[in-house]
Residue, then its C-alpha position, 0 to 999 in steps of 0.5 A: x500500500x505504502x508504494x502506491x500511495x507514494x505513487x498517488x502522491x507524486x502524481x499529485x504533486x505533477x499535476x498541482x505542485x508542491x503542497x502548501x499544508x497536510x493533515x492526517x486523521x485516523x479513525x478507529x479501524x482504518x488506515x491514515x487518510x492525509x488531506x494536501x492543501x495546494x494553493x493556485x496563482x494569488x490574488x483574487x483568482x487564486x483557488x485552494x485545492x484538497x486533496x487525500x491520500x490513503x484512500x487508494x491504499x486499498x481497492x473498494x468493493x461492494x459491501x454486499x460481495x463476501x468474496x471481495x478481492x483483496x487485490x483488485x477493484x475501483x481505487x480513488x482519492x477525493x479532490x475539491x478546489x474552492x476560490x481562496x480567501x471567500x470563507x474558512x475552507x480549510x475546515x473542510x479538512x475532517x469532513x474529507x477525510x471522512x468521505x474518504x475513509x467512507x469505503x473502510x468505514x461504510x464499504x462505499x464504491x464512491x464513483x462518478x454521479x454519486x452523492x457524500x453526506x456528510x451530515x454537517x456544513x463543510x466548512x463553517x458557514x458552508x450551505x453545503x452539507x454533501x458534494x456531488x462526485x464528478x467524473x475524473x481525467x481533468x485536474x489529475x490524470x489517471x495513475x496507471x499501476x501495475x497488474x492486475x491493480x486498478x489505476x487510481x482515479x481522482x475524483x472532483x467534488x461539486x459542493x451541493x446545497x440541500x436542495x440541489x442534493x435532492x433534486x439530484x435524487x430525483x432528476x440525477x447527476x447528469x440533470x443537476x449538472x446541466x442545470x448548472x451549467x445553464x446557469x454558469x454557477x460557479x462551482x468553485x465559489x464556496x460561499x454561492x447560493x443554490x441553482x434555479x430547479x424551478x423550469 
């Protein structure tokens, strides 16, 4: 695990450069789940990105599965770029790490078009409470490993309002992303209010 974690990290620090801050929590009967803080260009456009590690360092496999394979399956690490300064985003640490311990913890397959709660605001003052994972190969490329283990792919998440979040339930993720997309909502914008569902 040690090796492939080395690898993600790498990666990471290709695509985004040297991070800035880490955190590391451990919750009972899981592996350590870092968090990195890399900090993007100054000024008014500069972006936070977050990013874990220690979720790829074992696959994911559906909970119902008694035989799941040790060895092979889906592996990912969680990113979330905000726009600095706006809001005390780094308190978003603890609540990406508990998305990203989900799978130990929970035996969640986190992939695109799916929803994380985490219960409580990401951030203080935060109007998003879950997030919105979106499809990988942008930020960071695929980390290609060797036979037979899945690559690691790194997944963007799209803060979502309690609203937005059930819509999605309802409509999906596709559907809630055009919305926004119509709308040009600022995803990065820690502070945005909720789209227009109403047609």
């Amino acid at each position: 695990m040690a090796n492939v974690l080395e690898l993600v990290e790498a990666r990471l620090q290709t695509a985004l450069g040297r991070p800035d801050a880490r955190a590391a929590i451990t919750f009972l009967g899981t592996d350590r789940i870092e968090v990195l803080r890399f900090v993007d260009g100054t000024g008014a456009d500069a972006l936070v990105r977050y990013a874990t590690l220690g979720m790829s360092g074992q696959p994911m496999a559906d909970p119902a599965d008694p035989l799941a394979d040790p060895v092979r399956g889906p592996r990912a690490e969680l990113l979330l770029t905000v726009r600095a300064g706006r809001a005390d985003t780094d308190k978003v640490l603890r609540p990406l790490a508990v998305l990203a311990a989900s799978p130990q913890v929970e035996g969640v397959v986190v992939a695109p078009g799916g929803s994380l709660d985490v219960g409580e605001p990401l951030w203080p003052g935060a109007p998003f409470q879950s997030v919105l994972v979106a499809a990988p190969g942008g930020l960071v490329p695929d980390l290609e490993l060797d036979a037979p283990l899945d690559p690691v792919r790194f997944l963007p998440l799209l803060p979502m309002t309690a609203n937005e979040a059930a819509w999605k339930r309802v409509h999906g993720a596709e559907a809630l992303e055009s919305r926004w997309l119509a709308a040009g909502t600022d995803l990065r914008d820690p502070l945005r209010a909720a789209v227009a569902l109403q047609d």
